[in-house]
N, C-alpha and C positions, 0 to 999 in steps of 0.2 A: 371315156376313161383316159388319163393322160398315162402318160410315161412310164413314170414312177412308178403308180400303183401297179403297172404290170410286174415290178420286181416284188410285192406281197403276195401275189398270190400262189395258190400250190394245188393242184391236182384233188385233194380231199375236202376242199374247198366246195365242191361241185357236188356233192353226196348231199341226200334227204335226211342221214341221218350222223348223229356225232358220235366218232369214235376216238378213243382214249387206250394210249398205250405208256403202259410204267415199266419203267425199270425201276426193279431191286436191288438195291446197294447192300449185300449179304456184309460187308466188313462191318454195319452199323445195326446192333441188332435193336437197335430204342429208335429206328426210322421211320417217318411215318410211311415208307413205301416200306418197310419189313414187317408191319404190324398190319396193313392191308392184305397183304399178301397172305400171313398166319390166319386171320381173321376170314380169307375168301377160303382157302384150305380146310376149314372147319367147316363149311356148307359142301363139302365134297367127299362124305366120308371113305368113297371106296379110293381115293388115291390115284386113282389113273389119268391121265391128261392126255390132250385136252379135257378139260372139260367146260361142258356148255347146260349152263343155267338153264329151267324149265319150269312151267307152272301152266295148268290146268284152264282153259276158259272156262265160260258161263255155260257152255256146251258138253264141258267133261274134255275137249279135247288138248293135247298136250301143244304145247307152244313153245319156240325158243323164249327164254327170256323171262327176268324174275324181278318182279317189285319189290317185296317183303322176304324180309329172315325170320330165322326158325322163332325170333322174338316178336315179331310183328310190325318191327321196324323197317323201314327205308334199307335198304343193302347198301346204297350210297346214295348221297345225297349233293347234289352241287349247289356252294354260293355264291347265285351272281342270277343272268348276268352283269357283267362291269363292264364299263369303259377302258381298254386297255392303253397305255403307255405308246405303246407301239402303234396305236392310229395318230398320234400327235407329231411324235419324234420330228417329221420333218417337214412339220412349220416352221421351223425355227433357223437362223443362222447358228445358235449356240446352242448347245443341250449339254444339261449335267443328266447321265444316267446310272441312277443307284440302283443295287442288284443285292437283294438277302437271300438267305436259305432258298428256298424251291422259290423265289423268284426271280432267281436268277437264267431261267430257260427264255421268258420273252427276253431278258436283254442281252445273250447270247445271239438268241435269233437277228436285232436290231445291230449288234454288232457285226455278224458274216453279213446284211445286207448292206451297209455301208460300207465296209474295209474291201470286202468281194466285189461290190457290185456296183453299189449307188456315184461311191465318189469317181468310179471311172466313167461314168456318164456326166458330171456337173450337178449333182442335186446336191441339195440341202439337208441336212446341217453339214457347215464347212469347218464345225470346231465341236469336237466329242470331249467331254469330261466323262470317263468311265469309273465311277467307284462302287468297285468290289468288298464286301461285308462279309466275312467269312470265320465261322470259329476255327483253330486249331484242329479240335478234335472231329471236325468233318472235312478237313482238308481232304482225305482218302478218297472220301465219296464223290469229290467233285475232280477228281484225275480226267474224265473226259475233257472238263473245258479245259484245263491245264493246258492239254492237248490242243485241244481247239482255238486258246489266245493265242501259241508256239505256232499253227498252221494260219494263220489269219497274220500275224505277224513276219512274219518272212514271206507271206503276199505281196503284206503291205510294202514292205521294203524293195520288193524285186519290184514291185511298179512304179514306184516313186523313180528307182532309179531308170526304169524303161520311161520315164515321163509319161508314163498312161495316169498318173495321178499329178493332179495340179499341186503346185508348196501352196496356195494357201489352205488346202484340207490339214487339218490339225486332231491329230488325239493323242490323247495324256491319260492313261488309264493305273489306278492306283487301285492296289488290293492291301484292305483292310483285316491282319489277321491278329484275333479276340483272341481270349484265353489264353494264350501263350505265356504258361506257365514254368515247363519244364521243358528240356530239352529231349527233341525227339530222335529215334533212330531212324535213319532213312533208306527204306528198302527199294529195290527196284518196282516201279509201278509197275501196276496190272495191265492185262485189256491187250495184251499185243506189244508188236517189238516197236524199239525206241526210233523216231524220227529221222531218218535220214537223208540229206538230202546231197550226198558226195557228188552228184554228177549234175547238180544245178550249176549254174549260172552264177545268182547270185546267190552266196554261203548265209546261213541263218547266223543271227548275232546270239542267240543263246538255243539251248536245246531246251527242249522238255524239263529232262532230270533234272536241269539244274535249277527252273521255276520251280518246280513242285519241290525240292530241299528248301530251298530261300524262305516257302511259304510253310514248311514246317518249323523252321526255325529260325522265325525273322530277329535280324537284327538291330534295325532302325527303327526308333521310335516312333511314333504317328505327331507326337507331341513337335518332333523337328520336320513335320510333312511343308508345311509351309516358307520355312523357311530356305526350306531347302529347293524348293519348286519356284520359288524368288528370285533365286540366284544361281542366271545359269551356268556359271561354272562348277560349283557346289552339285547342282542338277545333274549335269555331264557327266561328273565323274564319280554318283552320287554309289558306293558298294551294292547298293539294294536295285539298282537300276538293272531292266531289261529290254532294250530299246527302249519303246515307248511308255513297260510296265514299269511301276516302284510298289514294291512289297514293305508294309510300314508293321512294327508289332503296335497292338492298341485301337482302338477305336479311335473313328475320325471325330478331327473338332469342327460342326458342323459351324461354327460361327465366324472360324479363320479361316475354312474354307472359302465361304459365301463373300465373305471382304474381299477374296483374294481375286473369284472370277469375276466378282463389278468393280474391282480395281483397273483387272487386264480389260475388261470387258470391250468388243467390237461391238454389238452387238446391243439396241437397247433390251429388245427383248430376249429373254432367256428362258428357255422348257429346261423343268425340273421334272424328268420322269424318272418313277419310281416304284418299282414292283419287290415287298415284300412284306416286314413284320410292321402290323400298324404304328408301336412306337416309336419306329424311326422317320414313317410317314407324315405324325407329329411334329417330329423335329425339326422335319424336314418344310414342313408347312408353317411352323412359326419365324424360320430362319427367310422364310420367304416372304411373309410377311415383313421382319425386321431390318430388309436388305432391299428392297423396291422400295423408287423413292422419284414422283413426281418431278421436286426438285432438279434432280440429278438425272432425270432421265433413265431411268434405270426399271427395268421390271421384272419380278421372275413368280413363273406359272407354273405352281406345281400340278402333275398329271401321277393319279398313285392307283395304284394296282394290288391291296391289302391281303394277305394270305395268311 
């Protein structure tokens, strides 16, 4: 086992059997973790909890644990297995990582292993493109990571400047937010008090609050993403910028994008990982197609993760 893989592994890792924990985002009652949860509650009728599932063997005897619901179906059922995103990531010197709806947990994970961990050891990939896909009206639900880019990013910054992180590690992480129709009101997030960090060393370049506003109510268009990611002074000084985040309203253009990184590109080979809704996986898989090129040395591998 080298190195590296000792930073993927985790304690539950080691168990005979797979266990699975959800959280419920109660702000979104159309979730598909608030509809599992209604749905697991209706095989419970007396209401008390814990509760723990049970069904009869071929013996008559009672048993933890249940196949079928009161219809005769599967109680749940998993698709796969797949090949995930996150055993490729770090083949590569370059990776672009795309993140949708609920697939955005492995690339969460690949992010705190790189920003925390990886690039202070010397591994590979030494240049992150991180884009984030996100609607408007689930921005709520996703306040953890909010949290979690805000904590990983003022890591990354206090290392850089302890020199425990090399300058050639590079990330550019770009959040993509949809629907942004109307303008929203911005209440103080959930989940606990706001980040603080007055007695560090080195001060955070943005807070929490003030990503998660940005990303209710973005004001840069995705349409001027590249241009503006062009030119680094435009970049620098760009309103939507959070160190290393840019908050764009609109979906990405995945075809100015793809120019843009085999433009910059160090790298002949490029990992395209990608955990979410199949149609963007397409997209993502034709623009890979359309942007590798023998000729020019160039190649890019999509790795997707369908949800």
């Amino acid at each position: 086992m080298s190195p590296g893989d000792l930073l993927d592994k985790h304690e539950v890792a080691y168990n005979d059997f797979v266990s699975v924990h959800i959280k419920v985002h109660q702000a979104n009652p159309n979730s598909w973790t608030r509809k599992l949860k209604d749905y697991i509650e209706l095989l419970n009728p007396g209401g008390s909890f814990p509760y723990y599932f049970t069904q009869r063997n071929e013996r008559g005897e009672v048993e933890v644990g249940r196949l079928l619901g009161p219809d005769g179906q599967q109680v749940i059922t998993v698709d796969g297995p797949h090949s995930a995103p996150s055993e490729h990531y770090n083949e590569y010197g370059t990776v672009m990582l795309i993140g949708a709806g609920i697939g955005l947990t492995p690339c969460s994970s690949i992010l705190s292993a790189l920003l925390k961990f990886r690039w202070k050891k010397n591994f590979r990939p030494e240049i992150l493109h991180f884009y984030w896909v996100v609607r408007q009206s689930d921005v709520d639900g996703f306040q953890w990571f909010i949290r979690r880019l805000t904590e990983l990013e003022h890591g990354l910054k206090r290392d850089r400047e302890q020199e425990q992180v090399d300058r050639r590690y590079y990330a550019e992480i770009n959040i993509f937010v949809t629907g942004a129709k109307e303008k929203r009101d911005v209440q103080p997030m959930r989940g606990g008090k706001r980040l603080v960090y007055s007695d560090a060393l080195t001060q955070p370049s943005f807070a929490d609050e003030d990503l998660y506003a940005a990303m209710l109510n973005p004001t840069v268009s995705s349409k001027e993403a590249t241009a503006i990611l062009g030119d680094p002074e435009r970049a620098e000084s760009a309103p939507n910028r959070f160190q290393d985040i840019f908050v764009w309203n609109g979906r990405p253009i995945w075809s100015e994008i793809f120019a843009q990184v085999k433009e910059n590109r160090v790298d002949r080979n490029i990992g395209v990982c990608f955990c979410g809704a199949p149609v963007i996986g397409a997209a993502l898989g034709e623009n890979c197609r359309l942007y590798s090129s023998e000729e020019e040395d160039c190649l890019f591998t999509l790795h997707k993760e369908n949800f």
